[in-house]
C-alpha positions in Angstrom: 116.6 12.2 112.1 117.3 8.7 113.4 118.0 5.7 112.0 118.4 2.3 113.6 121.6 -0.4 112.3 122.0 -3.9 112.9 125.7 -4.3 114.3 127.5 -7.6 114.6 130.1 -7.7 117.4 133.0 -10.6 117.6 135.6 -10.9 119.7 139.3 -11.6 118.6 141.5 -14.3 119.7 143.2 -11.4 122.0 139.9 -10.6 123.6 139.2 -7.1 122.1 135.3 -6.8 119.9 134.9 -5.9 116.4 132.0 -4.4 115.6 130.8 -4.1 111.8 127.6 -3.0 110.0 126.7 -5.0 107.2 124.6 -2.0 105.7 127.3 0.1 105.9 130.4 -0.6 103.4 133.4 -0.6 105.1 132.2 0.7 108.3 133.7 -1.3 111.2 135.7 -0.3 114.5 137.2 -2.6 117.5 137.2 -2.1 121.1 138.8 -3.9 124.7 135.3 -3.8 125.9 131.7 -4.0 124.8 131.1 -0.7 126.1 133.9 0.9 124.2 133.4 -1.1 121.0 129.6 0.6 121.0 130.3 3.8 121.6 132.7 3.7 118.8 130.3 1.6 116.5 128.3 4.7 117.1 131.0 7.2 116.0 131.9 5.1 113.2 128.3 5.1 111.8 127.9 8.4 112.2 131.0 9.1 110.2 130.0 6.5 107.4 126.3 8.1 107.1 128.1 11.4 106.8 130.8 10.7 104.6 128.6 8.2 102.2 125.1 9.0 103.0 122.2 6.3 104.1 122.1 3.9 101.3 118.0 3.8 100.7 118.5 0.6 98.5 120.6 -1.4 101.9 119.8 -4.8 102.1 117.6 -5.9 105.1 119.8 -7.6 107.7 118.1 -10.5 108.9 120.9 -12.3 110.8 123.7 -14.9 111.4 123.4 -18.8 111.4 126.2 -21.3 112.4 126.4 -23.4 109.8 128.6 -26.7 110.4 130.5 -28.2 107.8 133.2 -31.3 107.5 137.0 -30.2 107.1 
């Protein structure tokens, strides 16, 4: 069976990608390159599903807005 995950990737202020997926409590993983930080995205989802099981009541991810605010 296959199932399809919205990751978000940022990168640090050393350079290295954090990837995270919002459906997914708590399942999140870094890498030093984009290639890296997917193929352990990958891992780490299979390891959540596994561990957790596919939550069948998940929110929808729909996206990320930058929102501008005065400090």
């Amino acid at each position: 069976m296959r199932n399809e995950y919205s990751v978000v990737i940022e990168r640090d202020s050393e350079g290295n990608y954090v990837a995270s997926v919002p459906t997914l409590r708590g399942c999140h993983t870094q890498g030093k390159s984009l290639d890296e930080v997917i193929d352990r995205i990958r891992e780490a989802i299979e390891l959540c599903v596994e561990t957790h099981g596919a939550d069948s009541d998940a929110l929808e991810f729909v996206g990320i807005q930058k929102i501008t605010v005065r400090t």
